[in-house]
mmCIF file of the N, C-alpha and C atoms, coordinates in Angstrom:
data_MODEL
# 
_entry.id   MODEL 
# 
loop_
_atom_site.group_PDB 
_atom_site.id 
_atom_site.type_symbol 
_atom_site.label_atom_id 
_atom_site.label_alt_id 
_atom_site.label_comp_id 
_atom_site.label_asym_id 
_atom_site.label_entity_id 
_atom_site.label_seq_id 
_atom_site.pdbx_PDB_ins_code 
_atom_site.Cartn_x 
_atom_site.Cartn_y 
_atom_site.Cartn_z 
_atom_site.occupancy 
_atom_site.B_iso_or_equiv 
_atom_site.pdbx_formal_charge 
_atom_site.auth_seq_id 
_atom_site.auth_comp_id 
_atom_site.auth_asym_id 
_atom_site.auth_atom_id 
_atom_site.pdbx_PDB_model_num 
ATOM 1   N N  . UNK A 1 1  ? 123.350 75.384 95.888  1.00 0.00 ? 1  UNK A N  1 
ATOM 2   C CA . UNK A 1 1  ? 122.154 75.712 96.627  1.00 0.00 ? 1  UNK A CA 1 
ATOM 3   C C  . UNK A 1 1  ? 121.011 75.866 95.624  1.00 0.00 ? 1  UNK A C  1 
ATOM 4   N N  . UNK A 1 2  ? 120.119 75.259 96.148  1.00 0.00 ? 2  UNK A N  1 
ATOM 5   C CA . UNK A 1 2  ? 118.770 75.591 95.535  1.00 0.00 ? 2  UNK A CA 1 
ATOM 6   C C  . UNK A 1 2  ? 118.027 76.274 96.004  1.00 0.00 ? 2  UNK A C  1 
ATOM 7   N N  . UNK A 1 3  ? 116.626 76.865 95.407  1.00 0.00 ? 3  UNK A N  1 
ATOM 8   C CA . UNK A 1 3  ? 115.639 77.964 96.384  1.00 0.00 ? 3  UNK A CA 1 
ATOM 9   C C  . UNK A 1 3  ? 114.458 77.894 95.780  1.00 0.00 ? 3  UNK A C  1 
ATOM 10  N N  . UNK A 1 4  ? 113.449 77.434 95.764  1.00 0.00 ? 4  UNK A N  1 
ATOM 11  C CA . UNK A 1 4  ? 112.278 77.758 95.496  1.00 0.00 ? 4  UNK A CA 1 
ATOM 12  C C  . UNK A 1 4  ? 111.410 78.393 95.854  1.00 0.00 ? 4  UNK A C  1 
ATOM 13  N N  . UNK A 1 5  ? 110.664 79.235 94.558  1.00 0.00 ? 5  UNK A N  1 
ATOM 14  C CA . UNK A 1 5  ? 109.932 81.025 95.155  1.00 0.00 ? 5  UNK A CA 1 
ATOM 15  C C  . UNK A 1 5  ? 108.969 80.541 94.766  1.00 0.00 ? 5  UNK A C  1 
ATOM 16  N N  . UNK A 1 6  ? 107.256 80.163 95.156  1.00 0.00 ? 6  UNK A N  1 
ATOM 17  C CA . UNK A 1 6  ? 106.274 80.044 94.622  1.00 0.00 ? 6  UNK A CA 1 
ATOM 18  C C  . UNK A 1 6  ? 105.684 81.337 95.257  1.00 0.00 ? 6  UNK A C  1 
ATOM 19  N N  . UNK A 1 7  ? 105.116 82.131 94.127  1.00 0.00 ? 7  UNK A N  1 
ATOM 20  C CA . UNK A 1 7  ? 104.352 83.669 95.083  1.00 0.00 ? 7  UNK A CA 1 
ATOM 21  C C  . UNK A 1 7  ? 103.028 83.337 94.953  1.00 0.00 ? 7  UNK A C  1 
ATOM 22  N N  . UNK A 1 8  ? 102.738 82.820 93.848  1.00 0.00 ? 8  UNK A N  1 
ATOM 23  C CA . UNK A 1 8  ? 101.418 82.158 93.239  1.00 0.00 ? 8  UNK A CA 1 
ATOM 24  C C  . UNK A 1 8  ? 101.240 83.027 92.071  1.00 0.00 ? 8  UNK A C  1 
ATOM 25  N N  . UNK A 1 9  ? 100.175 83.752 91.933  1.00 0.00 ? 9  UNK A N  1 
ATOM 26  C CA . UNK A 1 9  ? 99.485  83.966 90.646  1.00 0.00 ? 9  UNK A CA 1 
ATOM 27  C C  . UNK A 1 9  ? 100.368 85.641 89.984  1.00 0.00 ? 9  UNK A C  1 
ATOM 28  N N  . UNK A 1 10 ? 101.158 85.179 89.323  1.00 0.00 ? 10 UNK A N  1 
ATOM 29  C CA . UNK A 1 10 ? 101.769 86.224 88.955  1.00 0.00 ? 10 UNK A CA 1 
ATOM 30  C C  . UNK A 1 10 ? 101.325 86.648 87.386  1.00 0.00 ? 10 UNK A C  1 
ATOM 31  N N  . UNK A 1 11 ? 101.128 88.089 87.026  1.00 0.00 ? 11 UNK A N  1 
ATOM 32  C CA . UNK A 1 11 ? 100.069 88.100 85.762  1.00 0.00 ? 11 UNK A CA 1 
ATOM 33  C C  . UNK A 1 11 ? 101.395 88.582 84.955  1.00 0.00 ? 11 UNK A C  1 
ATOM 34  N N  . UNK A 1 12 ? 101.488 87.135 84.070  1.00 0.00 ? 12 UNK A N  1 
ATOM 35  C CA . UNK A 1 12 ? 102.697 87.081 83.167  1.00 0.00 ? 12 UNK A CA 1 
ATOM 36  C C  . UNK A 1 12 ? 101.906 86.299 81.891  1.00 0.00 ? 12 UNK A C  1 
ATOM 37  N N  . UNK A 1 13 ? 102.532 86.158 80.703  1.00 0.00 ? 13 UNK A N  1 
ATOM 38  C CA . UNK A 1 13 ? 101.962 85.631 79.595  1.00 0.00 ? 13 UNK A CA 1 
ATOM 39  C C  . UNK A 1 13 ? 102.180 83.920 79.975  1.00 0.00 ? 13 UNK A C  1 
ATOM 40  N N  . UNK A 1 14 ? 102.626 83.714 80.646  1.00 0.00 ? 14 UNK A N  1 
ATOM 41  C CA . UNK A 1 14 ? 102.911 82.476 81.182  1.00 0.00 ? 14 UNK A CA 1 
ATOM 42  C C  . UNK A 1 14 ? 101.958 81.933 81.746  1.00 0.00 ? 14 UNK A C  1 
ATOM 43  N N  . UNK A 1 15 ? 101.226 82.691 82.546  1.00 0.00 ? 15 UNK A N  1 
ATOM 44  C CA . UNK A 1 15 ? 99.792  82.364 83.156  1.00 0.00 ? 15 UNK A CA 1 
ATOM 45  C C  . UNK A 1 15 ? 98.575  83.180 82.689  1.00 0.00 ? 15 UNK A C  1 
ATOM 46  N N  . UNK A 1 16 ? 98.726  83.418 81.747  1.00 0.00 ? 16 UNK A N  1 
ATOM 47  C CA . UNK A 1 16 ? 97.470  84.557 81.058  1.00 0.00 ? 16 UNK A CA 1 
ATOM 48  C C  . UNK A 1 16 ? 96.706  83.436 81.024  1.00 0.00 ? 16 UNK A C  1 
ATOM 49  N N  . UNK A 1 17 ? 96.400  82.584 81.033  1.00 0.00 ? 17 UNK A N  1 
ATOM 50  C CA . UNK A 1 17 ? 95.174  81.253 80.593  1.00 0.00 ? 17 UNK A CA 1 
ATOM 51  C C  . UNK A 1 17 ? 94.564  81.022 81.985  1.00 0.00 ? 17 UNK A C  1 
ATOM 52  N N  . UNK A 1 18 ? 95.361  81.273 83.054  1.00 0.00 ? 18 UNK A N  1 
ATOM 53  C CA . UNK A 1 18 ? 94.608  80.988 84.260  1.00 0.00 ? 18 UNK A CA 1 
ATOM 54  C C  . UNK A 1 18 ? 94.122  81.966 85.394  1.00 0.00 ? 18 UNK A C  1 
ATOM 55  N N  . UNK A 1 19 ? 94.381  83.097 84.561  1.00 0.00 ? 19 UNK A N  1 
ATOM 56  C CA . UNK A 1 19 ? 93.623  84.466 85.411  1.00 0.00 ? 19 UNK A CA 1 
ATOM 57  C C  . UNK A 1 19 ? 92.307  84.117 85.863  1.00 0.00 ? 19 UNK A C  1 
ATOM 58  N N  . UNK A 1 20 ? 91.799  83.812 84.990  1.00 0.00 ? 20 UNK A N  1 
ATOM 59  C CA . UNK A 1 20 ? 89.790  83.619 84.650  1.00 0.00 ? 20 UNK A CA 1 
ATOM 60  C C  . UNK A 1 20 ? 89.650  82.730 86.035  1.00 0.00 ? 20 UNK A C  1 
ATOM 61  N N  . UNK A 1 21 ? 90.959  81.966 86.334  1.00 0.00 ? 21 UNK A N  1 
ATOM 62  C CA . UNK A 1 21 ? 90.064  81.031 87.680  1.00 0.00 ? 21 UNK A CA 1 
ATOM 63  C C  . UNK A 1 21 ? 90.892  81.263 88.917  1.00 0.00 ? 21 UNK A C  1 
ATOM 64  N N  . UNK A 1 22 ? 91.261  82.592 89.030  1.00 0.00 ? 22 UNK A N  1 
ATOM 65  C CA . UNK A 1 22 ? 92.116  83.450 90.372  1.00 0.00 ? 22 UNK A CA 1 
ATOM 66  C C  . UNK A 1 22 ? 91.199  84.493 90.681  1.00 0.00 ? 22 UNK A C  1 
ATOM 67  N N  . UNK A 1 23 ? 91.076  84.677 91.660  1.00 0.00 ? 23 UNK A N  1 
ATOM 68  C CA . UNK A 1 23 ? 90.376  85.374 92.518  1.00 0.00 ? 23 UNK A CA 1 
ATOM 69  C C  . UNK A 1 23 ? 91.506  87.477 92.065  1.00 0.00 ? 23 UNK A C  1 
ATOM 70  N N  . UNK A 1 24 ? 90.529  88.548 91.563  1.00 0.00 ? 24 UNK A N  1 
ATOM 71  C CA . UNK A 1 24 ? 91.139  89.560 91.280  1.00 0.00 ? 24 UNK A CA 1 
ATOM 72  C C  . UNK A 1 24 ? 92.292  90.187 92.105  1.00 0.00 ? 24 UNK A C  1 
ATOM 73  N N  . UNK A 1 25 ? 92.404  90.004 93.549  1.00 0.00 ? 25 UNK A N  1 
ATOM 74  C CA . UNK A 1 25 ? 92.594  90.297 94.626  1.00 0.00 ? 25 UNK A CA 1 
ATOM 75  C C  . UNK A 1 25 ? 94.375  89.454 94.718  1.00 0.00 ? 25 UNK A C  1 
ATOM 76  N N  . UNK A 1 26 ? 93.870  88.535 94.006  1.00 0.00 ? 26 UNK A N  1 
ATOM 77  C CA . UNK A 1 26 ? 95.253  87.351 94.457  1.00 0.00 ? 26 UNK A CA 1 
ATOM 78  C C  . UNK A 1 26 ? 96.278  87.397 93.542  1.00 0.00 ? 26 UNK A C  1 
ATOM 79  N N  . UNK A 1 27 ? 96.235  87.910 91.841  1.00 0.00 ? 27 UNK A N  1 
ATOM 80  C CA . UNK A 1 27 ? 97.010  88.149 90.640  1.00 0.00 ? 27 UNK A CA 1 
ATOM 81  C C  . UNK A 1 27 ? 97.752  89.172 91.195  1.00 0.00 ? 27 UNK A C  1 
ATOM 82  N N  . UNK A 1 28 ? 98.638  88.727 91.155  1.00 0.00 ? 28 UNK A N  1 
ATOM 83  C CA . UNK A 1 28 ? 99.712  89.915 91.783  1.00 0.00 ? 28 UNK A CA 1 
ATOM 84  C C  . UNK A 1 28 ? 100.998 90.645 90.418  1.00 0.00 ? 28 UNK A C  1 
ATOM 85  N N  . UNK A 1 29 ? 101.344 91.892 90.555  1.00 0.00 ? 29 UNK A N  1 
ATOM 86  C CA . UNK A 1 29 ? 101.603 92.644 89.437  1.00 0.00 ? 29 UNK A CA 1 
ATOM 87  C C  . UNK A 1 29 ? 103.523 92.238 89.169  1.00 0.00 ? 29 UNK A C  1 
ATOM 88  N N  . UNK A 1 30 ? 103.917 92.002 88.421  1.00 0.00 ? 30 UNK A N  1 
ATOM 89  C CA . UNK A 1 30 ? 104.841 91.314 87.840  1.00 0.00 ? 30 UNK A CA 1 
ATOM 90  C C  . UNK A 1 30 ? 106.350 92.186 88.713  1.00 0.00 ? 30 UNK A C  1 
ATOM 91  N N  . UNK A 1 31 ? 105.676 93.455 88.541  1.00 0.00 ? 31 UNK A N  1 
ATOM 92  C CA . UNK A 1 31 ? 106.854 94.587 89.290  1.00 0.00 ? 31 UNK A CA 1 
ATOM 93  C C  . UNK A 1 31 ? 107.430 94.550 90.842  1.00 0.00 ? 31 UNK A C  1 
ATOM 94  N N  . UNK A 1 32 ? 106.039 93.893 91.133  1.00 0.00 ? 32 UNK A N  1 
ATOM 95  C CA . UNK A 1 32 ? 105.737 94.416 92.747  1.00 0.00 ? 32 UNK A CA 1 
ATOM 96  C C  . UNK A 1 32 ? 106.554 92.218 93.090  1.00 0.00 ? 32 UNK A C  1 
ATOM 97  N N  . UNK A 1 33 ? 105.831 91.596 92.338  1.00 0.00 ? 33 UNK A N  1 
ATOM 98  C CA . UNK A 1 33 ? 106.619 90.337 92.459  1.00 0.00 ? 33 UNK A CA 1 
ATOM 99  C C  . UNK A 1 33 ? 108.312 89.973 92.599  1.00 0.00 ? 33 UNK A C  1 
ATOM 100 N N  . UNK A 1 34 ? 108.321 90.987 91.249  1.00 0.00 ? 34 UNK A N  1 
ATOM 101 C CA . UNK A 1 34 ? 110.553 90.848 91.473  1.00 0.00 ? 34 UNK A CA 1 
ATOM 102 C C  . UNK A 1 34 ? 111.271 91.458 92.477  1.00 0.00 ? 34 UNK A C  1 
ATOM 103 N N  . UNK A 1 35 ? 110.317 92.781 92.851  1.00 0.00 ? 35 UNK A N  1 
ATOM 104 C CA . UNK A 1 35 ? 111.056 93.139 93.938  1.00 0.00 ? 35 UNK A CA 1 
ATOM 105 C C  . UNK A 1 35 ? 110.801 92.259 95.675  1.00 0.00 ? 35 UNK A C  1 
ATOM 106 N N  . UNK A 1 36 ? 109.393 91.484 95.440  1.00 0.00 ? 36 UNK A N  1 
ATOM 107 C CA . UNK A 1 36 ? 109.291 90.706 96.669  1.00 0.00 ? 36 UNK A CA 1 
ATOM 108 C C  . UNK A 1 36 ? 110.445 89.590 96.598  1.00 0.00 ? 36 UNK A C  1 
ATOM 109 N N  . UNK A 1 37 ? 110.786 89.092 95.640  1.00 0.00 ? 37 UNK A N  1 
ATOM 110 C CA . UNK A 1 37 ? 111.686 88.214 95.497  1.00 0.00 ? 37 UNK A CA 1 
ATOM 111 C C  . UNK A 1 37 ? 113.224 88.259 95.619  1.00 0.00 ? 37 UNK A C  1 
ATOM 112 N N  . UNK A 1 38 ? 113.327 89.543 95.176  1.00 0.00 ? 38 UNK A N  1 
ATOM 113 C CA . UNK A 1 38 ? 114.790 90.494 95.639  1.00 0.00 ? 38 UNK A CA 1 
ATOM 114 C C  . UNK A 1 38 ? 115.034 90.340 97.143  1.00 0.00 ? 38 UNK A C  1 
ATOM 115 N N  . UNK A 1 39 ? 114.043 90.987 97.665  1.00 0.00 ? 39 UNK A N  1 
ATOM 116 C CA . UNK A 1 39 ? 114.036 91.321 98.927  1.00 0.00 ? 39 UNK A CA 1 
ATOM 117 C C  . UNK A 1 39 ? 114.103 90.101 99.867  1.00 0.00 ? 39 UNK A C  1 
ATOM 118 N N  . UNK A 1 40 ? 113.323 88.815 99.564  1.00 0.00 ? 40 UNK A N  1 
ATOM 119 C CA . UNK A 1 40 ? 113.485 87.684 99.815  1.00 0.00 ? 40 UNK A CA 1 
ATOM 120 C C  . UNK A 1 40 ? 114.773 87.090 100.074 1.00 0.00 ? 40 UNK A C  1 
ATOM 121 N N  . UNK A 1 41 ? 115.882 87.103 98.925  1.00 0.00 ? 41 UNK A N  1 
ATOM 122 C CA . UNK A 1 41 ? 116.982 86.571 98.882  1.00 0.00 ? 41 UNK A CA 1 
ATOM 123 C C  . UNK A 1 41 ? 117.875 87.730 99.566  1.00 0.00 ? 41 UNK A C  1 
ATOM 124 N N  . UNK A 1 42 ? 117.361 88.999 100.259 1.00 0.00 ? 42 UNK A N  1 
ATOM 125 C CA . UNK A 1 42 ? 118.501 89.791 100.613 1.00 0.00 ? 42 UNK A CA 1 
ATOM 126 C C  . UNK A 1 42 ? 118.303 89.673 102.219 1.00 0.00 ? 42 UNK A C  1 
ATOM 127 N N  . UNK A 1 43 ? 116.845 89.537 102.264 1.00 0.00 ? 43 UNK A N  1 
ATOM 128 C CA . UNK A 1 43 ? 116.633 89.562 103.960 1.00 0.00 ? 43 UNK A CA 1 
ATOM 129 C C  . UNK A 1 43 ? 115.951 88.376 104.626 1.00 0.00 ? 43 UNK A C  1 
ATOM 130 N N  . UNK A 1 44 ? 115.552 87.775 103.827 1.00 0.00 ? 44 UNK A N  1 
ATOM 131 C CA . UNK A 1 44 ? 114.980 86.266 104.230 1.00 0.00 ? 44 UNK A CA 1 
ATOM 132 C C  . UNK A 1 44 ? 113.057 86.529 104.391 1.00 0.00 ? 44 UNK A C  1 
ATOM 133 N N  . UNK A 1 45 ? 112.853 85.564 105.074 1.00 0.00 ? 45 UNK A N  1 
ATOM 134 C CA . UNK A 1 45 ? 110.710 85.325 105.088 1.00 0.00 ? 45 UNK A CA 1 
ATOM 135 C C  . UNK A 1 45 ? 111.029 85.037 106.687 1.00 0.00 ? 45 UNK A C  1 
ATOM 136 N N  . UNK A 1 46 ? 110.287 85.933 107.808 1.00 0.00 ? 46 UNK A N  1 
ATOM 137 C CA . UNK A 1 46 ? 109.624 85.499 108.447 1.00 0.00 ? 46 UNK A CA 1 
ATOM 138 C C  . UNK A 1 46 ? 111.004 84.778 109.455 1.00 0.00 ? 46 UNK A C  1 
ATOM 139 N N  . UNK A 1 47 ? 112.259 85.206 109.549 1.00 0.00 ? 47 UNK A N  1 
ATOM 140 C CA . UNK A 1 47 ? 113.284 84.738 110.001 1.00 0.00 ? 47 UNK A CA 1 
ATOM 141 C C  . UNK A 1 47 ? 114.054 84.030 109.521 1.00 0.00 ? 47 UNK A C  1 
ATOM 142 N N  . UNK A 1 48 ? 113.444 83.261 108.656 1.00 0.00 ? 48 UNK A N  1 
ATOM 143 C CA . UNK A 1 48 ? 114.186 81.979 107.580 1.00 0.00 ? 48 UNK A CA 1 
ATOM 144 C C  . UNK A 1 48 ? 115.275 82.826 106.757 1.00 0.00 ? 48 UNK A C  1 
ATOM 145 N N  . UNK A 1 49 ? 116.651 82.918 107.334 1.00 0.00 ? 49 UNK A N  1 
ATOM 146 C CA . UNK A 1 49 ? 117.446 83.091 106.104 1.00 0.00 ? 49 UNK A CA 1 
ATOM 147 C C  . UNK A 1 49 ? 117.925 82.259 104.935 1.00 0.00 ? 49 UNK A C  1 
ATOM 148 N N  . UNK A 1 50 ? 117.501 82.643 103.744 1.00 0.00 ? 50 UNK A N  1 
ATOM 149 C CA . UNK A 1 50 ? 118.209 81.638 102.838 1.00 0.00 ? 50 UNK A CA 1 
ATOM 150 C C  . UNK A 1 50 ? 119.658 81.517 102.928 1.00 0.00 ? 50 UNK A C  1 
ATOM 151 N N  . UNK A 1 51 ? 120.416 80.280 103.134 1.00 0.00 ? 51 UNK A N  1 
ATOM 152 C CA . UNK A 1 51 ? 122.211 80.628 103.217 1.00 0.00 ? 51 UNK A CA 1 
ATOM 153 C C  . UNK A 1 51 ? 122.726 79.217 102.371 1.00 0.00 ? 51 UNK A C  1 
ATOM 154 N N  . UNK A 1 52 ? 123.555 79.291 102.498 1.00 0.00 ? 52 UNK A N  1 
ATOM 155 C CA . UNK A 1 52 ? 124.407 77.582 101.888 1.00 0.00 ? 52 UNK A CA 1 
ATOM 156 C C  . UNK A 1 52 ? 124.971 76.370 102.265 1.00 0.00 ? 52 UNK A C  1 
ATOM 157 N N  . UNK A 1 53 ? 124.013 76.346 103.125 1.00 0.00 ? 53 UNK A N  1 
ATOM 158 C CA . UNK A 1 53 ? 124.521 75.581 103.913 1.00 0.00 ? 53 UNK A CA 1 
ATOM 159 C C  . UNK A 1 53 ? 123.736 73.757 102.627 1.00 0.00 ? 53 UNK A C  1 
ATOM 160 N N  . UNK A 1 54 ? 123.625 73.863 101.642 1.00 0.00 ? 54 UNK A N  1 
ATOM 161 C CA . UNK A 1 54 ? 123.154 72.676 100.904 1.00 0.00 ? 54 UNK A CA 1 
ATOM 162 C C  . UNK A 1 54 ? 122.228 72.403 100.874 1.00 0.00 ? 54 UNK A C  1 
ATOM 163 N N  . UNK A 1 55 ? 120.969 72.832 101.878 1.00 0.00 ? 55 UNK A N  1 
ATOM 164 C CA . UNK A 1 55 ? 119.345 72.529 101.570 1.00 0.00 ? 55 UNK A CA 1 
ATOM 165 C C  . UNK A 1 55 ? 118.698 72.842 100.842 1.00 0.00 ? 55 UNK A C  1 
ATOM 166 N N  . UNK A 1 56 ? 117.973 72.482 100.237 1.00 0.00 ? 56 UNK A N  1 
ATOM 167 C CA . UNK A 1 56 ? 116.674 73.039 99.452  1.00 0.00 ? 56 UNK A CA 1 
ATOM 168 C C  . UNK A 1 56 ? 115.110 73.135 99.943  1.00 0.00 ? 56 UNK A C  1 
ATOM 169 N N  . UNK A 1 57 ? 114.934 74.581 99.711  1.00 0.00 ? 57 UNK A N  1 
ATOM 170 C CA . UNK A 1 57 ? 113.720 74.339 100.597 1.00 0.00 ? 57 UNK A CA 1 
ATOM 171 C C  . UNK A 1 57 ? 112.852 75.456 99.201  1.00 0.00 ? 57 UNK A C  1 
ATOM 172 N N  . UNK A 1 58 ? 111.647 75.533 99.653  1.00 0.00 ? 58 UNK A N  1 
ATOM 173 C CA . UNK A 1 58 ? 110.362 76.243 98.631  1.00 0.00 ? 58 UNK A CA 1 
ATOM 174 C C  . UNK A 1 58 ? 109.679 76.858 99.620  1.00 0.00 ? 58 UNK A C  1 
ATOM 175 N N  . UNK A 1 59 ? 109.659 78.377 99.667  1.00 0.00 ? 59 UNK A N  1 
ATOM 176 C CA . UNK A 1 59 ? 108.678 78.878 100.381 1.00 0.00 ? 59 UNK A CA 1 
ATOM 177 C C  . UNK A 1 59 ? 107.628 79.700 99.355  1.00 0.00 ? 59 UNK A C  1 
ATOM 178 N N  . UNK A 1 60 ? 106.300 79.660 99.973  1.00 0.00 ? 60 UNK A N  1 
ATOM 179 C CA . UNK A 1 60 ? 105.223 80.557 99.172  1.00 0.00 ? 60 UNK A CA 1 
ATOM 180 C C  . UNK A 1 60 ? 105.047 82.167 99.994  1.00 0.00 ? 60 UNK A C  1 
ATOM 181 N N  . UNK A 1 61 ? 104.325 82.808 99.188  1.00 0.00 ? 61 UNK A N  1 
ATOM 182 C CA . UNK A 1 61 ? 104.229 84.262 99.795  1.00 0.00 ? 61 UNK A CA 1 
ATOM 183 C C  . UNK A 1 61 ? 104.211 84.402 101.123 1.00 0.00 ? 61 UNK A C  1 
ATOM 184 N N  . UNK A 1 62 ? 103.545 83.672 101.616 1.00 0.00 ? 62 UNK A N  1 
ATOM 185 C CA . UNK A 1 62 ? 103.531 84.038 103.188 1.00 0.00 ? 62 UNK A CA 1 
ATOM 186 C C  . UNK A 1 62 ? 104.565 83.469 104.257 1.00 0.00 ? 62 UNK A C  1 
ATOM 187 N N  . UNK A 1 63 ? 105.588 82.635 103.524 1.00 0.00 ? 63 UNK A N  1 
ATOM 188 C CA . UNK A 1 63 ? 106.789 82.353 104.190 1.00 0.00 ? 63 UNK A CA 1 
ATOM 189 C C  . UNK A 1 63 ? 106.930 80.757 105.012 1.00 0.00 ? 63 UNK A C  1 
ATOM 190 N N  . UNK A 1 64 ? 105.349 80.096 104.238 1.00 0.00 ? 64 UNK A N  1 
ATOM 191 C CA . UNK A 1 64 ? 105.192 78.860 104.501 1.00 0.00 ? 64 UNK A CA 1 
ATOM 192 C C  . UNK A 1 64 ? 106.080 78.113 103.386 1.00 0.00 ? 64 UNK A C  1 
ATOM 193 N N  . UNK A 1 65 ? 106.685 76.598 104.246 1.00 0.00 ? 65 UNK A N  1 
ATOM 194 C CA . UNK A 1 65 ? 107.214 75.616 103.213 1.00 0.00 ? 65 UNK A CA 1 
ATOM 195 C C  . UNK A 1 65 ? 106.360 74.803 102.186 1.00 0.00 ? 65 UNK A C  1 
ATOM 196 N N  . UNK A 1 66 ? 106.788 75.171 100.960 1.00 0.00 ? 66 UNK A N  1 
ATOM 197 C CA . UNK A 1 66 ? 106.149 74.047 99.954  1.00 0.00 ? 66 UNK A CA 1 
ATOM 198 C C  . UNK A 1 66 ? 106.339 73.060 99.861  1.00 0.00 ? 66 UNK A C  1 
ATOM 199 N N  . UNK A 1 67 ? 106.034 71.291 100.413 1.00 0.00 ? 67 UNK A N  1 
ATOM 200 C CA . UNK A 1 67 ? 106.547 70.288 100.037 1.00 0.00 ? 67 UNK A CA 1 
ATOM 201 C C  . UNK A 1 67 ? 106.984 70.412 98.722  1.00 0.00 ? 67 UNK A C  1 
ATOM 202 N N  . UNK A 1 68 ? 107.830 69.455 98.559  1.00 0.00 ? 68 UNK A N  1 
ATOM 203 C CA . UNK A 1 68 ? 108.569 68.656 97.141  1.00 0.00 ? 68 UNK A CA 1 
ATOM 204 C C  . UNK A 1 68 ? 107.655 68.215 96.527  1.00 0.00 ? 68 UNK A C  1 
# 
């Protein structure tokens, strides 16, 4: 199984170069991110349970699909 988590702007040294063009409001805090992501894989987005059935899918914060 695969799973893709895009939350978006997470303030990590990974994206320290692209703060300057994110809105203050939208950088979201690294702590508050792992546990959204925990919680994600324990209870699902919005009804969508993640399970194993072999798909791969990408959801973003709000529990919309990310194309491929």
């Amino acid at each position: 199984m695969a799973v893709g988590l895009h939350l978006g702007m997470v303030m990590t040294d990974l994206s320290r170069d692209f703060w300057c063009t994110t809105k203050p409001e939208e950088l979201l805090d690294p702590k508050w991110a792992a546990k959204w992501l925990v919680g994600l894989l324990a209870t699902g987005v919005d009804g969508k349970k993640i399970d194993v059935t072999g798909w791969t899918r990408c959801w973003d914060l709000d529990g919309r699909d990310v194309p491929p």
